[in-house]
N, C-alpha and C positions, 0 to 999 in steps of 0.2 A: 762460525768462523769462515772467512773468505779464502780459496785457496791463494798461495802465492806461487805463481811461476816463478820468480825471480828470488828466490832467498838473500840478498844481497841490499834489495830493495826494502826496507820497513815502510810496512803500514797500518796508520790507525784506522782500526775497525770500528770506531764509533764514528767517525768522520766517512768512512765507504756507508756506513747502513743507512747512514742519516742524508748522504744523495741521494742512495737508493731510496728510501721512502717518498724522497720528493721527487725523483723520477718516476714512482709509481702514481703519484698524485696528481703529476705531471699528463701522464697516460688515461688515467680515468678521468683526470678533467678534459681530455680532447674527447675521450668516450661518452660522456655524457654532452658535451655540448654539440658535437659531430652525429648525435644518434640519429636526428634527421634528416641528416642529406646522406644514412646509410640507407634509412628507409627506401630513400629515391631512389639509389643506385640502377635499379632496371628501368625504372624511369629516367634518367638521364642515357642510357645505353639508347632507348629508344627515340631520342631528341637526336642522338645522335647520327643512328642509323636506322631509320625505324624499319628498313627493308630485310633486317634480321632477323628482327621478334618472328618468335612463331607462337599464333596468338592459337592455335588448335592444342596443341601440346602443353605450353610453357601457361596458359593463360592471359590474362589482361596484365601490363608491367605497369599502371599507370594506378595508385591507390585510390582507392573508392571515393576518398573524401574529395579529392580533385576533379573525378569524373561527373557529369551530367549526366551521363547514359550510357551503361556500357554496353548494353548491344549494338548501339550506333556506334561508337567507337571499334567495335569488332568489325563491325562493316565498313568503315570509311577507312580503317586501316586495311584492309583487307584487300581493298579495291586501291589503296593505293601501292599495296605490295604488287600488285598486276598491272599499273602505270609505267609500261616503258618509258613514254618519255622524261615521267619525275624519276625513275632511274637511270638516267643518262646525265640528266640536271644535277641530281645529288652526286654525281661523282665529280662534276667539274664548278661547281660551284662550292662556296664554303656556307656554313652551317647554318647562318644566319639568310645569306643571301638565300639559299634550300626553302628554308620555312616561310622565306618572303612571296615564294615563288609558287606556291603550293595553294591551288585554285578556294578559294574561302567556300563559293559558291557549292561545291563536292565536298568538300572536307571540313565541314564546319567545328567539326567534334576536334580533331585532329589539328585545325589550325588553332584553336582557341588552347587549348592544353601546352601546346606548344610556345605560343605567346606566354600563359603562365609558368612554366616551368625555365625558361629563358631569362624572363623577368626577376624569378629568386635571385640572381646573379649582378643585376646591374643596378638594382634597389639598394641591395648590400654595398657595393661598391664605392656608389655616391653618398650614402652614409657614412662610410669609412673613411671618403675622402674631406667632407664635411668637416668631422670630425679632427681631422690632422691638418686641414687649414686651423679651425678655431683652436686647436694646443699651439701652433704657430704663432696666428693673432693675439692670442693672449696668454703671450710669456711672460718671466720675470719681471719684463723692463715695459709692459705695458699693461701692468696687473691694475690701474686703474681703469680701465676702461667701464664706461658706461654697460648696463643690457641692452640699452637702445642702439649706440656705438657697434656693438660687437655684432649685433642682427643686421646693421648696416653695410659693416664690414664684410662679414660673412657672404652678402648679397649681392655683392659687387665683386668680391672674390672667384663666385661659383657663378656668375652668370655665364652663359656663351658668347654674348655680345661684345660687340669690339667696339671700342670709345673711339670717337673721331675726334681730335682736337683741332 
């Protein structure tokens, strides 16, 4: 039984447990579908600021299955933690500009990781945007459309091109 602060206020108890179950359902399904991007977590901390990781102590934040090589990766980050000027860079630059800026030629390990980890973000994005153009394009009042039509539609929706008439 649920306490009641309010005596005054009645309430049914099969109607409280039965949100609570689907707020608990609620919870586990973001837990299971979220478990991946917790795995990332120090991986993301590191994209962010990678001049914080302490790779002696803390170890590599970057999981193995991502990595090519982690003792390059120890080393290229290591040497970029001792880069004054990619530490002056990353403070006045944003995060993206940071990563663009970060010499390939020196930091192969470290610019590539970073390209990947950047990219789980904007893959998803234009998926998702995709996705709520075409529930758009083919609503109620246009539920005949062709599959040829809709890939059409679609394609001319999400380009970047701009029609010159």
């Amino acid at each position: 039984m649920i306490h009641n602060p309010n005596p005054t206020i009645q309430y049914d108890d099969h109607k409280i447990e039965s949100y609570w179950e689907k707020l608990q359902n609620l919870f586990e399904d973001f837990q299971s579908r979220f478990k991946d991007l917790y795995a990332l977590k120090s991986s993301m901390a590191f994209l962010v600021n990678p001049f914080l990781n302490d790779i002696i102590s803390d170890g590599c934040p970057i999981p193995e299955n991502i990595l090519e090589e982690t003792s390059q990766f120890d080393i290229e980050l290591l040497d970029l933690q001792e880069d004054q000027n990619l530490q002056v860079l990353h403070k006045i630059l944003a995060l993206l500009d940071f990563w663009q800026m970060v010499p390939e030629v020196k930091y192969l390990q470290l610019k590539r990781i970073s390209i990947k980890l950047i990219s789980f973000f904007g893959s998803t994005c234009t998926c998702e945007s995709l996705f709520s153009t075409m529930k758009f394009i083919k609503s109620k009042y246009r539920a005949n459309l062709t599959s040829e039509h809709l890939l059409q539609l679609l394609r001319i929706s999400t380009t970047s091109l701009k029609t010159d008439f």
